[in-house]
C-alpha positions as CSV (number, residue, x, y, z in Angstrom):
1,X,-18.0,-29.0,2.7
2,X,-14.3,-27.5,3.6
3,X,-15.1,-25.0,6.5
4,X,-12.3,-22.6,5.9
5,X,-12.1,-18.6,6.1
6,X,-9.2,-17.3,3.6
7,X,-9.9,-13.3,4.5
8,X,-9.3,-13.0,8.2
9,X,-7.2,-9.8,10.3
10,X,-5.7,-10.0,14.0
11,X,-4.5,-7.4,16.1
12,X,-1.7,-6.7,14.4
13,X,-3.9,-4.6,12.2
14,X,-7.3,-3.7,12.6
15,X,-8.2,-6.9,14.2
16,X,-9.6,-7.8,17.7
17,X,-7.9,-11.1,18.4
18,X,-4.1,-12.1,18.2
19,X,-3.1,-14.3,16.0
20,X,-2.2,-17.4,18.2
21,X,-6.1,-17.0,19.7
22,X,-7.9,-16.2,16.4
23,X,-6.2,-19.8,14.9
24,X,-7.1,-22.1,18.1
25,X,-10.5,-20.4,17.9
26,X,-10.7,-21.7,14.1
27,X,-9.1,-25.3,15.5
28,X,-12.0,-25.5,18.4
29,X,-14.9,-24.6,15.9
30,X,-13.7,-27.5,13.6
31,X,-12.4,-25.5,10.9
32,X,-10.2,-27.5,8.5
33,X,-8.2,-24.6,7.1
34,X,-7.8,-21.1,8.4
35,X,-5.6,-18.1,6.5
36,X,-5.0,-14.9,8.1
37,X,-4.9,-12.4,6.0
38,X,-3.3,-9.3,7.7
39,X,-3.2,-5.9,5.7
40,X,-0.6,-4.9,3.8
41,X,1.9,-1.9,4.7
42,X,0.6,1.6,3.3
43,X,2.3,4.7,4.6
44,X,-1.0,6.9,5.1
45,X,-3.2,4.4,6.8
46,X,-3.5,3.7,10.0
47,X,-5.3,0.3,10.0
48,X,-2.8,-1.5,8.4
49,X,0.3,-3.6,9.4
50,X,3.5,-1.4,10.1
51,X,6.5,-2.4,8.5
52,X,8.1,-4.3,11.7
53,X,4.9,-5.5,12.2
54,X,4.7,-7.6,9.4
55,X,7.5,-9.4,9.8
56,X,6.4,-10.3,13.7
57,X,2.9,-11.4,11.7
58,X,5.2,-13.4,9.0
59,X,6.7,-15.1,12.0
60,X,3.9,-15.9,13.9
61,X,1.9,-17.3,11.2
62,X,4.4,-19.4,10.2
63,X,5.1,-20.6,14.0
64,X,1.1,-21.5,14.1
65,X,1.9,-23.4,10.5
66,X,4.0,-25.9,12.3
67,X,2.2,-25.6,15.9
68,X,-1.4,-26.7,14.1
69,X,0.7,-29.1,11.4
70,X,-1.1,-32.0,10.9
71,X,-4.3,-30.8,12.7
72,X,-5.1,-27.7,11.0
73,X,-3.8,-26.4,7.9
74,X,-2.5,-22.6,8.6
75,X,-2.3,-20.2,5.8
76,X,-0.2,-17.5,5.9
77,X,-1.6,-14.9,3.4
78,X,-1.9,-11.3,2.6
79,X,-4.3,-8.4,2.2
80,X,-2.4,-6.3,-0.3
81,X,-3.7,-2.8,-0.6
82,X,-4.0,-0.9,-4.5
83,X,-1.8,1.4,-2.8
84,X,0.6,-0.7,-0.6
85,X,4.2,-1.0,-2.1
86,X,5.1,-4.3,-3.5
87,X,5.3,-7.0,-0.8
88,X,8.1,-9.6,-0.2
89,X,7.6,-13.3,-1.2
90,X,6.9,-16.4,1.0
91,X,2.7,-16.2,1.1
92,X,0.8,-18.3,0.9
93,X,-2.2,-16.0,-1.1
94,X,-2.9,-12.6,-2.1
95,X,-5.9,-11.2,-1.8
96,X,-5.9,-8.3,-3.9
97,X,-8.6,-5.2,-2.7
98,X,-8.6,-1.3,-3.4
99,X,-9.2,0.4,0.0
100,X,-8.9,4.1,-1.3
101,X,-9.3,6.7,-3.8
102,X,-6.9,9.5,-4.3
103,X,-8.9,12.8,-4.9
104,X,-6.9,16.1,-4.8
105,X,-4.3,15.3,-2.9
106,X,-6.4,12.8,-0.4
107,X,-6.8,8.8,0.1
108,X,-10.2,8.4,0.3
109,X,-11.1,5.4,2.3
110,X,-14.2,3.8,0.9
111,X,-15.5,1.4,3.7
112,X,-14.6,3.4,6.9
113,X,-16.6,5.9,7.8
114,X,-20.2,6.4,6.0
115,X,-21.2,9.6,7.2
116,X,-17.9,11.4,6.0
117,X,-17.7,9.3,2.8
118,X,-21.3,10.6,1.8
119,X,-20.4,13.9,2.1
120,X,-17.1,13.2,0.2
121,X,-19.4,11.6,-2.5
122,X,-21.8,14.5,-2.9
123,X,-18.7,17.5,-2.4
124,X,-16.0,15.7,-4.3
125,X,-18.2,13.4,-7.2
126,X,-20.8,14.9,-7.8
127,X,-22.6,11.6,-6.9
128,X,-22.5,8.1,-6.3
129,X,-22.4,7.3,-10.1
130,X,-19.2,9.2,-10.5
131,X,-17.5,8.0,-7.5
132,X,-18.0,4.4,-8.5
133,X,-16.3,4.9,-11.6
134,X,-13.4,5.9,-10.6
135,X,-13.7,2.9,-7.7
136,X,-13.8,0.3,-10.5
137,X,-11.2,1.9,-12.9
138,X,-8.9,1.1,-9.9
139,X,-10.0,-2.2,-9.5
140,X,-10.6,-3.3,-12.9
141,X,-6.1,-2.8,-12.5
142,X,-5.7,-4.9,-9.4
143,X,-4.7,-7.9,-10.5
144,X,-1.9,-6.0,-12.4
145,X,-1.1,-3.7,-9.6
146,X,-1.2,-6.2,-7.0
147,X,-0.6,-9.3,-8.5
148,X,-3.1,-11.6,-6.2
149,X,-4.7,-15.1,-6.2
150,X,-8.0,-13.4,-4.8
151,X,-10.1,-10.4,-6.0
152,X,-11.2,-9.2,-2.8
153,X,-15.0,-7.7,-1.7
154,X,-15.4,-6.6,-5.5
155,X,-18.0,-4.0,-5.0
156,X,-16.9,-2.5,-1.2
157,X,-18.2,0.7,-2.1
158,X,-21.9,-1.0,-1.3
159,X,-20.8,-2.1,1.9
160,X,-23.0,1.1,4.0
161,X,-25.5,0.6,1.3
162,X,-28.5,-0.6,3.0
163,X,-27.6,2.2,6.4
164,X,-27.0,5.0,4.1
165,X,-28.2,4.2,1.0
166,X,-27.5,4.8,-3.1
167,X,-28.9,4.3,-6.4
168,X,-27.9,1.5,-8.2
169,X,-28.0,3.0,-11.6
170,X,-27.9,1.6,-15.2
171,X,-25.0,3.6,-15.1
172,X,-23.3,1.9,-12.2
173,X,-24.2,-1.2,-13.1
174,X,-22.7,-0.8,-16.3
175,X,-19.5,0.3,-14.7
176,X,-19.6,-2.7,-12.5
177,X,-19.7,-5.1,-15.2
178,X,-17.4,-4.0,-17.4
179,X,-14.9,-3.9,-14.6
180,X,-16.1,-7.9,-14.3
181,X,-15.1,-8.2,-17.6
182,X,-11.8,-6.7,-17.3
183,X,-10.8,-8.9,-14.7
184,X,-12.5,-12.2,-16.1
185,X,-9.6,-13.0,-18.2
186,X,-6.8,-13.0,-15.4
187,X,-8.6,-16.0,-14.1
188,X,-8.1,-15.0,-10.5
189,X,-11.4,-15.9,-8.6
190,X,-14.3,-13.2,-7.2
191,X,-14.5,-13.6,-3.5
192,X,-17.8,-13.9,-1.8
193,X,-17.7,-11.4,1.0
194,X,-20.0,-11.6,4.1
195,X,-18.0,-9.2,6.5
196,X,-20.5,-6.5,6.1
197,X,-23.0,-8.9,7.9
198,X,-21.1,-9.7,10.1
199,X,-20.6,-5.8,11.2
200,X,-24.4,-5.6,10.6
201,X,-24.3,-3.3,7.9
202,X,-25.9,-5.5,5.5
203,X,-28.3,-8.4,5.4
204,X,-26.7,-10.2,2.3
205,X,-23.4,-10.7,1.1
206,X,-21.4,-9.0,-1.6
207,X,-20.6,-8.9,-4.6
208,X,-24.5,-7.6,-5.8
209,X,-26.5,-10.5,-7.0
210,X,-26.0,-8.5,-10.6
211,X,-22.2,-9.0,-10.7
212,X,-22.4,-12.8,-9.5
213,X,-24.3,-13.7,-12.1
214,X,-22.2,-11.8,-14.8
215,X,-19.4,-13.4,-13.5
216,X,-20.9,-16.9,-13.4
217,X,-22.1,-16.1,-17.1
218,X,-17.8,-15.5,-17.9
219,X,-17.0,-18.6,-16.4
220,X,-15.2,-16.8,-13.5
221,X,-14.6,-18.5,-10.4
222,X,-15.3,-17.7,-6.5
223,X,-14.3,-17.8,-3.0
224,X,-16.3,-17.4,-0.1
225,X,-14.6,-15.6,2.8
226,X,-15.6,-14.1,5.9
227,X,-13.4,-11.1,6.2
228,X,-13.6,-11.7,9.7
229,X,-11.8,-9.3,12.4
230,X,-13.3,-10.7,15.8
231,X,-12.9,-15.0,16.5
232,X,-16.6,-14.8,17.6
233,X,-17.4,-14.2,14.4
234,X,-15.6,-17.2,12.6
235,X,-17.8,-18.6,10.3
236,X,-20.6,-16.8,10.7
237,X,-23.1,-16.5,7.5
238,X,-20.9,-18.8,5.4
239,X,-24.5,-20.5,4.6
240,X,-25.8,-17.4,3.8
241,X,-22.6,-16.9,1.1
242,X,-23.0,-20.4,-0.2
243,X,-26.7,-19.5,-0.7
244,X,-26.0,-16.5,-2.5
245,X,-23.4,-18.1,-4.5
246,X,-26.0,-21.1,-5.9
247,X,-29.1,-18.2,-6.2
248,X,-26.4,-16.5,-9.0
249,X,-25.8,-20.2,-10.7
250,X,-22.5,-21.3,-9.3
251,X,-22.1,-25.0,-8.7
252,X,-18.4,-24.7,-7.1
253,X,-16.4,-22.7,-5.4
254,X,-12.2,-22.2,-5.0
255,X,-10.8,-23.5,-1.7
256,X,-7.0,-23.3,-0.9
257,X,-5.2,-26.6,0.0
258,X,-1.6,-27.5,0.6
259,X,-0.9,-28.1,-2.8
260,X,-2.8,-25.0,-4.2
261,X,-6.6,-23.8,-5.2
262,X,-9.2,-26.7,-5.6
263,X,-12.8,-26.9,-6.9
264,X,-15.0,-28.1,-4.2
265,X,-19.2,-28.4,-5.1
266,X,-21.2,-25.8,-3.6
């Protein structure tokens, strides 16, 4: 199989590694593909790109393009935000993710801090059920809002699940599928998402064994990414995705190539 990460952040957000020594990390491990995926510009968060320093990532990306030409292939792609204005052209991919939920005047973030977000839950929600809902409305528009190539870690909100757990409901799950099915028909592929593992806030990978199989069952496609902010990491529990992925009954997966997405068997 293709050993390539399509969801990966340097320093230049809220990554460890620059970009120069995240890539030549990729090239030593054998990777045939790497994309960084650095996240987009949004006025109120502080883990994102700034505005100048997207266009020193834009340039450095594409200097590591032509420095790894012909050894590697180097994406240059995006993380665009729900909530990030609208980005210039020239990527190579979008990944399209909802970070935030705005709540009386506040952006929520959803996957930062789990302590504070449960007491946000219980305050401002009501509960977990009621949260999620408004979660997936938002999501079930990113494709539209962001206009992406990748659905990113569908169902974030279950990233602190197993440290600080919720319910899975009928009624969440309900919510979660029909959000499946509102984004099946944009064709854009589900990414498989082990960066929770990788943090050690999960033993499995997301999206919820649940959602895979609904969209398996659509015909929707996926992409297995390791949403990986630290080199060391590179990689790591991609078997454990692919495993996941067949368990839910897909046979392929999506990988990017110079001239566009491919099917590659699982």
């Amino acid at each position: 199989m293709t050993t390539i990460d399509l969801h990966t952040h340097t320093a230049l957000c809220d990554g460890n590694d620059s970009p120069a020594d995240l890539v030549a990390e990729a090239y030593r491990r054998g990777f045939d593909a790497i994309g960084i995926s650095g996240h987009s510009y949004v006025d109120f968060d502080t883990c994102c790109m700034t505005l100048e320093g997207t266009l020193q990532y834009r340039a450095e990306i594409n200097a590591l393009k032509q420095q790894y030409k012909g050894k590697m292939d180097v994406f240059l792609g995006l993380e665009q935000d729900y909530y990030s204005p609208k980005y210039d052209e020239g990527y190579d991919y979008i990944i399209g993710s909802v970070h935030y939920i705005y709540k009386d005047g506040e952006y929520i973030s959803v996957d930062l801090n789990p302590d504070r977000l449960q007491k946000i839950i219980a305050r401002d929600f009501g509960g977990f059920d009621c949260f999620a809902e408004e979660y997936y409305r938002l999501l079930s528009d990113v494709v539209n809002k962001t206009n992406c190539d990748i659905i990113g870690h569908f169902d974030l909100i279950t990233k602190f699940i197993e440290t600080h757990p919720h319910t899975l409901t009928d009624r969440y799950k309900k919510t979660a599928l029909a959000c499946v099915k509102s984004l099946i028909p944009h064709g854009k592929p589900f990414e498989i998402n082990v960066g929770a593992m990788t943090r050690g806030y999960r033993t499995s990978p997301y999206p919820e064994d649940f959602i895979l199989k609904e969209i398996c069952r659509l015909g929707g496609k996926i992409v297995i990414n390791g949403d990986c902010h630290n080199k060391n990491n590179l990689g790591d529990f991609f078997d454990a995705a692919v495993k996941h992925a067949k368990k839910c009954g897909f046979t392929e997966r999506l990988i990017l190539t110079t001239d566009g997405f491919k099917s590659e068997k699982l």
